[in-house]
N, CA and C atoms as an extended XYZ file, in Angstrom:
240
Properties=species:S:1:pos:R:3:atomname:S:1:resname:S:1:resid:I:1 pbc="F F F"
N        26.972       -2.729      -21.437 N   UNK     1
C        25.669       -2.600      -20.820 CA  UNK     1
C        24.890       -1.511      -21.560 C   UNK     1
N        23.642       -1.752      -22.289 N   UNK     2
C        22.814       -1.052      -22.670 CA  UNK     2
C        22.168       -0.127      -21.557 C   UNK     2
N        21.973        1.098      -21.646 N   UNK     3
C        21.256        1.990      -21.265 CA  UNK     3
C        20.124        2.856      -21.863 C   UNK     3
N        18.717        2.616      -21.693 N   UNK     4
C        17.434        2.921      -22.639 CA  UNK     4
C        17.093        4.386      -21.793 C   UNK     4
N        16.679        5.224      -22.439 N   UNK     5
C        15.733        6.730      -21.740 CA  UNK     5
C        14.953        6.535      -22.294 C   UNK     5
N        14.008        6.676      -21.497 N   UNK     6
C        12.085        6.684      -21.599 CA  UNK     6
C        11.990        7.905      -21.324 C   UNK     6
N        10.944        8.361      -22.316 N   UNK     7
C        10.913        9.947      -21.895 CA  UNK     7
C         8.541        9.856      -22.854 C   UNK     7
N         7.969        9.656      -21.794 N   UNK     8
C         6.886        9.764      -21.882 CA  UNK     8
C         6.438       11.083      -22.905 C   UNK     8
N         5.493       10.197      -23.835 N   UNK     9
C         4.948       11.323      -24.719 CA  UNK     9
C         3.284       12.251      -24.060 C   UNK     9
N         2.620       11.740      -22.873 N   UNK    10
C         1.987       12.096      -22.272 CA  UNK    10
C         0.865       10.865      -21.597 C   UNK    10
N         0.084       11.334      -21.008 N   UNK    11
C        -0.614       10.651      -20.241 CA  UNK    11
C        -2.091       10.802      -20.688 C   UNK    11
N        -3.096        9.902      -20.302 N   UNK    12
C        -4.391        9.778      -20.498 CA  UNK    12
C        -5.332       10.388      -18.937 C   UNK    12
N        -4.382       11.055      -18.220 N   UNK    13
C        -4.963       11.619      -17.200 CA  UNK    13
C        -5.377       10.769      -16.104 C   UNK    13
N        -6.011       11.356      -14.681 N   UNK    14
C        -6.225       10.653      -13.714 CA  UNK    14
C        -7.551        9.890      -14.298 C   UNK    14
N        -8.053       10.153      -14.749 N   UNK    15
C        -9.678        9.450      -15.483 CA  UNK    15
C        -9.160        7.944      -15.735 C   UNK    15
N        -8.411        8.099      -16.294 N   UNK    16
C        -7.925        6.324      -16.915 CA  UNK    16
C        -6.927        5.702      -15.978 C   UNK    16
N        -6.198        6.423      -14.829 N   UNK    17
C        -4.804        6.072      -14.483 CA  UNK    17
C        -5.477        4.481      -13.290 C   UNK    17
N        -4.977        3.478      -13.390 N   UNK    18
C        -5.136        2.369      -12.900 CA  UNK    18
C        -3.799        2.292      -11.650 C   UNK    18
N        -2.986        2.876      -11.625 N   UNK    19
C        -2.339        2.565      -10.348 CA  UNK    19
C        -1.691        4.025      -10.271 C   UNK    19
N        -1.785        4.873       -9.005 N   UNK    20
C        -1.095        5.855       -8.424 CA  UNK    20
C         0.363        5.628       -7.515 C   UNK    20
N         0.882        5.986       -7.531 N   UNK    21
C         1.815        6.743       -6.168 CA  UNK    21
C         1.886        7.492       -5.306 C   UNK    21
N         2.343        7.295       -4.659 N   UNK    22
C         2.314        7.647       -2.837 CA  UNK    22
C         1.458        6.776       -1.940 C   UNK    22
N         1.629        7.673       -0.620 N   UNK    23
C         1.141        6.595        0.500 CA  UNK    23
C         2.362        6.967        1.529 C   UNK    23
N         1.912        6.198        2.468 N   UNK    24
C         2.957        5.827        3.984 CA  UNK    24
C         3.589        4.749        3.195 C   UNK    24
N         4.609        5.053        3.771 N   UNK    25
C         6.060        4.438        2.717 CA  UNK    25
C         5.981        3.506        4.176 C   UNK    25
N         6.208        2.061        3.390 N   UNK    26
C         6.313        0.566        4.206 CA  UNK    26
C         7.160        0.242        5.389 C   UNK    26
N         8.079        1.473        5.181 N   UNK    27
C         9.333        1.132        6.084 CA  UNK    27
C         8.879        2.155        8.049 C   UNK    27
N         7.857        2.421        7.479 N   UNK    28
C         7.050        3.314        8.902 CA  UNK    28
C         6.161        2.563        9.367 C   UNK    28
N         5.817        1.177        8.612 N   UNK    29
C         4.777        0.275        9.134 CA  UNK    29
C         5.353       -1.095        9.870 C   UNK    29
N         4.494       -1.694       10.777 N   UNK    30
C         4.615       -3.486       10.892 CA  UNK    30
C         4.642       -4.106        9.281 C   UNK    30
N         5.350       -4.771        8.850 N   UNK    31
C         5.203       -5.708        7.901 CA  UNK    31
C         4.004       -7.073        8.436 C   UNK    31
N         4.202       -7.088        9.735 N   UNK    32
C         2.985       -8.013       10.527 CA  UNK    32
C         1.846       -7.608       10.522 C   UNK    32
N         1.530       -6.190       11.405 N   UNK    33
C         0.353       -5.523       12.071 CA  UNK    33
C         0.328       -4.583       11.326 C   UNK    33
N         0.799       -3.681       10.514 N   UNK    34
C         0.070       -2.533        9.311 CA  UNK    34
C         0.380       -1.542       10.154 C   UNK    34
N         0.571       -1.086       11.627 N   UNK    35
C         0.141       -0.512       12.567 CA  UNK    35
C         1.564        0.440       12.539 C   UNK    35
N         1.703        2.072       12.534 N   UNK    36
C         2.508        2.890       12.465 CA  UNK    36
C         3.603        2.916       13.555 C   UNK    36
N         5.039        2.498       13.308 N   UNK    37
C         5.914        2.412       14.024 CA  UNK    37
C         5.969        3.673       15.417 C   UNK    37
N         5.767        4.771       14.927 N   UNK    38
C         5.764        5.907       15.486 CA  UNK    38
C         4.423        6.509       16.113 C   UNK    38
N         3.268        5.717       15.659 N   UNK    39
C         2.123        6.103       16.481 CA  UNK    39
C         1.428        4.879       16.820 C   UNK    39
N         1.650        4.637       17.755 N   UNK    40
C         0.959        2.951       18.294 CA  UNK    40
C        -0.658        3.466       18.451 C   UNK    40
N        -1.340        1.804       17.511 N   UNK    41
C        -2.457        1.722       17.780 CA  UNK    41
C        -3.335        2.929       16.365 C   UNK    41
N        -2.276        3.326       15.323 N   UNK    42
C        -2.805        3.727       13.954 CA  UNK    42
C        -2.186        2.646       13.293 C   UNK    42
N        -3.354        2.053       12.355 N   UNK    43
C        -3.303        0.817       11.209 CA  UNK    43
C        -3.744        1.803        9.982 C   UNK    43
N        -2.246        1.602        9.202 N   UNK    44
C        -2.907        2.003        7.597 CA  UNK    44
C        -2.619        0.754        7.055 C   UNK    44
N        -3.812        0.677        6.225 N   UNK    45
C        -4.172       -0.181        5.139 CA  UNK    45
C        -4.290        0.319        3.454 C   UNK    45
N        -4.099       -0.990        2.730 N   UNK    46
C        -4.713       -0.512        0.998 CA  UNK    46
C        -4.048        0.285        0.978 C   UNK    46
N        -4.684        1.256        0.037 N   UNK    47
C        -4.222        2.351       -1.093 CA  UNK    47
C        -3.338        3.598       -0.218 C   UNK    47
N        -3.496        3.625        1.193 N   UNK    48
C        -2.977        4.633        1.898 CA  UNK    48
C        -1.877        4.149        1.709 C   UNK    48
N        -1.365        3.176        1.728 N   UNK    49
C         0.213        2.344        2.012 CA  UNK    49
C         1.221        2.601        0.134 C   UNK    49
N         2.107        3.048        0.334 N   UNK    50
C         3.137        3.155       -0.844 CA  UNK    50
C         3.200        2.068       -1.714 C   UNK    50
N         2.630        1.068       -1.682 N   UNK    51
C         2.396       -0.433       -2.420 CA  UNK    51
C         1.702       -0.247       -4.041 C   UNK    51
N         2.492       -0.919       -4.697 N   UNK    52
C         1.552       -0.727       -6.478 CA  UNK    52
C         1.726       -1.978       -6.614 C   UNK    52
N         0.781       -2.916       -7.377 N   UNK    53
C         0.839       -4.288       -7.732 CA  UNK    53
C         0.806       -3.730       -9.242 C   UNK    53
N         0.899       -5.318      -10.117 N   UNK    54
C         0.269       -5.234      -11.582 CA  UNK    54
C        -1.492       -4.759      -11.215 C   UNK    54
N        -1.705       -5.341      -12.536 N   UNK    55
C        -3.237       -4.881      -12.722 CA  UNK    55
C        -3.413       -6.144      -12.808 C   UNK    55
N        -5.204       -6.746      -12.338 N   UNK    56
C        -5.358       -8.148      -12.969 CA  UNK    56
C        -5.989       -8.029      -11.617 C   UNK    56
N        -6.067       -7.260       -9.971 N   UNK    57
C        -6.528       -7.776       -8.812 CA  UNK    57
C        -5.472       -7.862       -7.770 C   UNK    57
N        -3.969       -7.705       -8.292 N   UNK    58
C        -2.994       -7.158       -7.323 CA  UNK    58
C        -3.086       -6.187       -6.038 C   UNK    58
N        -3.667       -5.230       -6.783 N   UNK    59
C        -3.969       -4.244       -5.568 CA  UNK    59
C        -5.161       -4.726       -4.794 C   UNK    59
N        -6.044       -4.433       -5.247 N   UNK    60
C        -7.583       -5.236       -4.321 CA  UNK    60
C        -6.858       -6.430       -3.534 C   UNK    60
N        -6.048       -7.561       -3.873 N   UNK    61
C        -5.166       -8.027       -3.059 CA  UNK    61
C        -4.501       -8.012       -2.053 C   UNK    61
N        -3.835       -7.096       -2.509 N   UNK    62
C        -2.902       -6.183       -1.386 CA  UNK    62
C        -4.161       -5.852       -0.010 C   UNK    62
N        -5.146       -4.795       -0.576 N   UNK    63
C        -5.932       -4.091        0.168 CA  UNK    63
C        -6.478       -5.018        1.230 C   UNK    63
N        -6.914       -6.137        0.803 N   UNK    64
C        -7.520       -6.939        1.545 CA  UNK    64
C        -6.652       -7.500        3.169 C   UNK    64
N        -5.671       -8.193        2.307 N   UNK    65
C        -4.386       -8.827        3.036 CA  UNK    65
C        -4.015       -7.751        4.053 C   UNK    65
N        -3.487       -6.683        3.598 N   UNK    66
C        -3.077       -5.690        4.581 CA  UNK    66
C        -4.262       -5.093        5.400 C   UNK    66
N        -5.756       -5.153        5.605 N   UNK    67
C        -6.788       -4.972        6.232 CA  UNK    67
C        -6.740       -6.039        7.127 C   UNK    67
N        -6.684       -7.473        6.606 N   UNK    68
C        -6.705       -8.411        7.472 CA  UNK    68
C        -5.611       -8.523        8.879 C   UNK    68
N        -4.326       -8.321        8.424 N   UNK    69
C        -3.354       -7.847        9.156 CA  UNK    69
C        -3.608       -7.485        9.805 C   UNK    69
N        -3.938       -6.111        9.712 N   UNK    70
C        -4.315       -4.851       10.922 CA  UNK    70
C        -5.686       -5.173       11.476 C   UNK    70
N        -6.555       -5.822       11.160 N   UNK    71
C        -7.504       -6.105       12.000 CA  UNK    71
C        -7.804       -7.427       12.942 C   UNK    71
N        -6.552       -8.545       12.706 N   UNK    72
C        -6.328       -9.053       13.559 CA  UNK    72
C        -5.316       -8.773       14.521 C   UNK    72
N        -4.501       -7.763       14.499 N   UNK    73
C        -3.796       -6.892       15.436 CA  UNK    73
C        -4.434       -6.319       16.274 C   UNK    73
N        -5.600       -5.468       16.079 N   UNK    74
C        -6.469       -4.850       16.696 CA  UNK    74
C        -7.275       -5.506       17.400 C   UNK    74
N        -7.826       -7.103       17.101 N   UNK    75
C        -8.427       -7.578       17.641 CA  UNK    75
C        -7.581       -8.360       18.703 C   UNK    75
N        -6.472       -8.562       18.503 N   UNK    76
C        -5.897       -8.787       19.788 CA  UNK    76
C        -5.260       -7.843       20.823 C   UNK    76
N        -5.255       -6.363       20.613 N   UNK    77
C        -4.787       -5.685       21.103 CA  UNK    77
C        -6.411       -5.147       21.954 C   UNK    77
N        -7.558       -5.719       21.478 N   UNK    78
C        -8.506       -5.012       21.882 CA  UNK    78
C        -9.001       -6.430       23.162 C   UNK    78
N        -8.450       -7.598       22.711 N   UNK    79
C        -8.533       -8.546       23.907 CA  UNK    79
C        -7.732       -8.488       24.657 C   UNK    79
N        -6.437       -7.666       24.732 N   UNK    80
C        -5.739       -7.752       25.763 CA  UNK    80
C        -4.889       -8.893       26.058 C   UNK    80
C-alpha cells in the first residue's frame, strides 16, 4: 500500500478561497428538518452547516436544499 504526504507550499489567501471549513457539524442537526437536536425550533442552514461540495454549484445546492428543509419544518411546526 502506497502512502503519499502532501505538505502544501502555501495558499492564495481568503480572497480566492472557494470553499471553507467549519460550521455546526451534521451530526447536531435533523438530516430531515436542519433544526438543532439540542435546541428545538433553531434551523441552521447553508454555509453555517459543516458541509463542502465540489465547485461547479454544489454548495449554492446544498444551501438551497437545506433552507428548503428547514423551512418546510417550520412551516409545519408553525401550523401546528
Amino acid at each position: 500500500m502506497a502512502r503519499w504526504v502532501v505538505s502544501p507550499a502555501g495558499t492564495e489567501g481568503y480572497a480566492k478561497a472557494e470553499v471553507m471549513r467549519g460550521g455546526v457539524d451534521t451530526r447536531c442537526l435533523s438530516s430531515q428538518t436542519m433544526e438543532a437536536k439540542t435546541v428545538p425550533g433553531l434551523y441552521i442552514v447553508g454555509e453555517a452547516v459543516d458541509m463542502t461540495g465540489w465547485l461547479g454549484g454544489y454548495n449554492f445546492q446544498w444551501a438551497w436544499a437545506s433552507a428548503v428543509a428547514a423551512g418546510k419544518a417550520v412551516a409545519e411546526r408553525v401550523k401546528g
